[in-house]
TORZA-519625 format. One record per residue (C-alpha): chain; x, y, z; residue number from 1. Coordinates in nm, 2 decimals. Layout:
REC mol     c1     c2     c3 seq
REC   A      X      Y      Z NUM
...
This chain:
REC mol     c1     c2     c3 seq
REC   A   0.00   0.00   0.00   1
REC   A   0.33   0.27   0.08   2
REC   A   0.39   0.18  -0.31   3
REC   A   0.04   0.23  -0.42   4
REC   A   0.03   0.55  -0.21   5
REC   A   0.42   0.66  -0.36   6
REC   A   0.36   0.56  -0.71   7
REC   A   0.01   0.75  -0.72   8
REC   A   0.22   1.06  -0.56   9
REC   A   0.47   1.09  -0.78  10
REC   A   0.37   0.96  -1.14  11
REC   A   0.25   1.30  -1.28  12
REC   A   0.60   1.47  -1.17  13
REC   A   0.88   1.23  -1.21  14
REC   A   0.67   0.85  -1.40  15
REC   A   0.68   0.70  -1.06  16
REC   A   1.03   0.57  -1.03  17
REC   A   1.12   0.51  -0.69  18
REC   A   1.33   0.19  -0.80  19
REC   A   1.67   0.23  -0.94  20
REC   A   1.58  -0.16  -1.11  21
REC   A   1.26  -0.02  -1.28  22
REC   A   1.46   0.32  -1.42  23
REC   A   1.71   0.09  -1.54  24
REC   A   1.51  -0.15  -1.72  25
REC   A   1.27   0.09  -1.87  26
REC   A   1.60   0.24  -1.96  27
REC   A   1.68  -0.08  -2.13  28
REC   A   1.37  -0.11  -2.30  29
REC   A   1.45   0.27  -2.43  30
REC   A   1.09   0.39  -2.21  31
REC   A   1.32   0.61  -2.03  32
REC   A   1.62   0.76  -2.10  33
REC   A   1.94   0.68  -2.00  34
REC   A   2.06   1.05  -1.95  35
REC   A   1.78   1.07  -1.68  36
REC   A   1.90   0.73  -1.48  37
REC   A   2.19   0.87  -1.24  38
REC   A   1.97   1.18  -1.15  39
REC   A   1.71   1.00  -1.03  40
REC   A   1.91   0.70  -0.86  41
REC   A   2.06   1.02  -0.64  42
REC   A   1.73   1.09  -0.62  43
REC   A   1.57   0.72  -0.52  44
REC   A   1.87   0.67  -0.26  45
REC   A   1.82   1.05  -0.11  46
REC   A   1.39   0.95  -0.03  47
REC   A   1.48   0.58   0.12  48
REC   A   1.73   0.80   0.37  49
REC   A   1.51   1.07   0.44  50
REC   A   1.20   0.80   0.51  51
REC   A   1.38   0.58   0.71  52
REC   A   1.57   0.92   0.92  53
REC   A   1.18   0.98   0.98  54
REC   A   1.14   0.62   1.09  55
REC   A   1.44   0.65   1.34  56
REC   A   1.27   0.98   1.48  57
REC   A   0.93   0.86   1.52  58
REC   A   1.09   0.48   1.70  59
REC   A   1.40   0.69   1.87  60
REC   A   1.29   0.61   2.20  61
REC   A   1.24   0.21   2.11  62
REC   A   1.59   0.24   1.97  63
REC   A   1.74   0.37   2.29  64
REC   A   1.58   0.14   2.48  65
REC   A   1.71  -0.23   2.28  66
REC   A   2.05  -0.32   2.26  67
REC   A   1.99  -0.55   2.00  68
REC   A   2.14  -0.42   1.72  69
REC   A   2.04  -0.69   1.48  70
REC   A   1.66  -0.59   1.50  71
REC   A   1.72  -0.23   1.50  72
REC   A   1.97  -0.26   1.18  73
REC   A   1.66  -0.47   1.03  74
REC   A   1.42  -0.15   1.06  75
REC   A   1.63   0.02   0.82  76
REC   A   1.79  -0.26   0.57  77
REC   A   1.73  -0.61   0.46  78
REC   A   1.92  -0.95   0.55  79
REC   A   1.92  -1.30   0.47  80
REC   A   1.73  -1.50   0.67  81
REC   A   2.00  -1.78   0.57  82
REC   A   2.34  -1.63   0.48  83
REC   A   2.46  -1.78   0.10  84
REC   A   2.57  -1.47  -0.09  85
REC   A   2.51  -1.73  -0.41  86
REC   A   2.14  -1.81  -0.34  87
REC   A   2.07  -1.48  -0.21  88
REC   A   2.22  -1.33  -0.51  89
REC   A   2.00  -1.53  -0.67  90
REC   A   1.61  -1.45  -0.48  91
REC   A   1.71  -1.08  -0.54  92
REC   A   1.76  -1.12  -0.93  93
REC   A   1.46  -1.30  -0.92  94
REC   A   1.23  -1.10  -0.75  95
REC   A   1.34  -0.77  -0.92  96
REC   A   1.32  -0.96  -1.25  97
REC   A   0.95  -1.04  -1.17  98
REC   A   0.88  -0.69  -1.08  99
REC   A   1.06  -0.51  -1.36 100
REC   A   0.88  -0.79  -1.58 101
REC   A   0.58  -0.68  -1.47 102
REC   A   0.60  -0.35  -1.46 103
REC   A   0.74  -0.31  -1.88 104
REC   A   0.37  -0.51  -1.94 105
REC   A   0.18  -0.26  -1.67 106
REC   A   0.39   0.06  -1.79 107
REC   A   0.18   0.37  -1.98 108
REC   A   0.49   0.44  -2.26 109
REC   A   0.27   0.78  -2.32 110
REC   A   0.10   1.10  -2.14 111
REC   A   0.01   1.38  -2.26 112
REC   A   0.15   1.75  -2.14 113
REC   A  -0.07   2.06  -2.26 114
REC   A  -0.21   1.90  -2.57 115
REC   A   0.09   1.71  -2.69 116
REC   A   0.22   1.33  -2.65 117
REC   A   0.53   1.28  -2.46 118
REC   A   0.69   0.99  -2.56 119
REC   A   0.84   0.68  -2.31 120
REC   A   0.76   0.89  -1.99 121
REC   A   0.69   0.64  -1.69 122
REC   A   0.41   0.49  -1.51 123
REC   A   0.08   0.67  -1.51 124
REC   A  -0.10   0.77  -1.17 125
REC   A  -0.38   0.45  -1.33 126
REC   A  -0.10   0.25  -1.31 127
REC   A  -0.04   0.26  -0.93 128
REC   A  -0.27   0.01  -0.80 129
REC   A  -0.12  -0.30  -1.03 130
REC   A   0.24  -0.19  -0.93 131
REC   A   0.14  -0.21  -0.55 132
REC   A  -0.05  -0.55  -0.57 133
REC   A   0.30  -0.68  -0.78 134
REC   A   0.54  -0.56  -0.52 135
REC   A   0.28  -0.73  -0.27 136
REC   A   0.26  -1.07  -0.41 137
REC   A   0.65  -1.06  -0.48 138
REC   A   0.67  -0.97  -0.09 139
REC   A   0.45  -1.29   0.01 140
REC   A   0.61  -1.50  -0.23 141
REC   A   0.96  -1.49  -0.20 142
REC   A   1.05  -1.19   0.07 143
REC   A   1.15  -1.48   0.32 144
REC   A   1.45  -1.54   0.23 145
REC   A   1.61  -1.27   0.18 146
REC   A   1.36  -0.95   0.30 147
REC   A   1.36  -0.84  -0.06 148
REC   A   1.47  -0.54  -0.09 149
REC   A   1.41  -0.59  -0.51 150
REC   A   1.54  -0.22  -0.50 151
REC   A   1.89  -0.07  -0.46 152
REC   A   1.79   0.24  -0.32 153
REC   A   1.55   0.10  -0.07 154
REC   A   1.83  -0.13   0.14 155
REC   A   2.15   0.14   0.02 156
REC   A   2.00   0.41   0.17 157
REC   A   1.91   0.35   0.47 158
REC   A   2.16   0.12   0.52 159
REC   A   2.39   0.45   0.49 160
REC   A   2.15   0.61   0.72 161
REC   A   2.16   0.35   1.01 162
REC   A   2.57   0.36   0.98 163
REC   A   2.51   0.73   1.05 164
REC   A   2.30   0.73   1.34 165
REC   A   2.48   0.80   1.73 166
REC   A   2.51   0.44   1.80 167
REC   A   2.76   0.26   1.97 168
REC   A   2.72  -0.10   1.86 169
REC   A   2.64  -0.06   1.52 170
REC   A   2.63  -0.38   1.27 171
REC   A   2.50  -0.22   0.95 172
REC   A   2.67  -0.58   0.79 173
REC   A   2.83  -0.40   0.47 174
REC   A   2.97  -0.75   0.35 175
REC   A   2.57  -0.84   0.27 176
REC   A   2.52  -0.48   0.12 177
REC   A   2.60  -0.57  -0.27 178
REC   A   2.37  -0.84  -0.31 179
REC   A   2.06  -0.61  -0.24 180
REC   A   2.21  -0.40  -0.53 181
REC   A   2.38  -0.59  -0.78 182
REC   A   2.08  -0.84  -0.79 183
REC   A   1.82  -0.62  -0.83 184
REC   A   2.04  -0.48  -1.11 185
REC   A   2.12  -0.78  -1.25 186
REC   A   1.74  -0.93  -1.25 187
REC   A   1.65  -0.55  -1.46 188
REC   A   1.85  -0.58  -1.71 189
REC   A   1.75  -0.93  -1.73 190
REC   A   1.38  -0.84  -1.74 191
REC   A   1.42  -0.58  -1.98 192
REC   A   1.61  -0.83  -2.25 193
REC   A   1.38  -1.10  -2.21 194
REC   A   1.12  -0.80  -2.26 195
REC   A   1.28  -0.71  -2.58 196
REC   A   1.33  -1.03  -2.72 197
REC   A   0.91  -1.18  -2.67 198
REC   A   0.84  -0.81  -2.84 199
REC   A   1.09  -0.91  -3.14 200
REC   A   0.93  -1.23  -3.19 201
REC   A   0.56  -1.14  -3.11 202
């Protein structure tokens, strides 16, 4: 529902990209272009800090009162629930690639600005609701094993953000921190080839 609510927000202004996977694979499909992806990765990774700095504020007193830094860390990032770099590698391509799959099928390549078409824009606000229910079912289906983050910004970020905060024990477990990033990566690109290659041949 955060993603229904975010997507809704924020399609009119900037398509809805909240995801450095989904810029980067509608990038690869050429619905978005590539000149635009670093901008709004900075972008993407700047929101997951600020939201989880509000989280921190609004659970600051929970925080001080645990010394349990694993559950804290897990308010901010993701983890595996079993540790195998390979397999959880693996769950994050997969999940992203689902996602980004979905999305490139869900995606409005048009709107229309004061009278005229813009071309390979983003998601549109109608958009929102399938987007949410994807990310849901993705969540159910496979989130166990590794919390699925199935978006770089959304475990980077506030994984900066908890190394930041006035704690003494802190365990923000940077040896885990690529595969929340290079799979989602890795799973849109993926998505966005395979999505290339069933439009070639349909």
């Amino acid at each position: 529902f955060a993603v229904f609510v975010a997507v809704y927000i924020t399609s009119e202004s900037s398509g809805a990209h909240l995801n450095p996977a989904v810029s980067i694979g509608l990038a690869v499909v050429g619905k978005f272009s590539w000149s635009f992806v670093p901008g709004y990765i900075i972008s993407q990774t700047a929101g997951a800090m600020f939201g989880s700095w509000l989280c921190y504020l609004t659970y600051l007193d929970h925080y001080k009162a645990t010394d349990d830094e694993d559950t804290v860390r897990g308010t901010f990032c993701t983890a595996p629930a079993i540790r195998n770099f390979k397999n959880n590698f693996l769950t994050e391509l997969i999940g992203t690639f689902m996602l980004v799959f979905g999305v490139l099928f869900i995606v409005g390549p048009n709107i229309e600005i004061s009278g005229s078409e813009i071309q390979n824009f983003g998601l549109g606000s109608l958009d929102a609701l399938p987007v949410g229910i994807l990310v849901w079912v993705i969540g159910m289906a496979l989130g166990g094993a590794t919390g699925y983050a199935i978006n770089p910004a959304r475990d980077f970020g506030p994984r900066l953000m908890y190394q930041l905060l006035p704690r003494k024990n802190k365990k923000a477990d940077w040896s885990y921190s690529w595969v929340p990033i290079l799979g989602p990566i890795t799973g849109s690109v993926l998505a966005g080839m395979a999505f290339l290659v069933l439009k070639a041949i349909a």
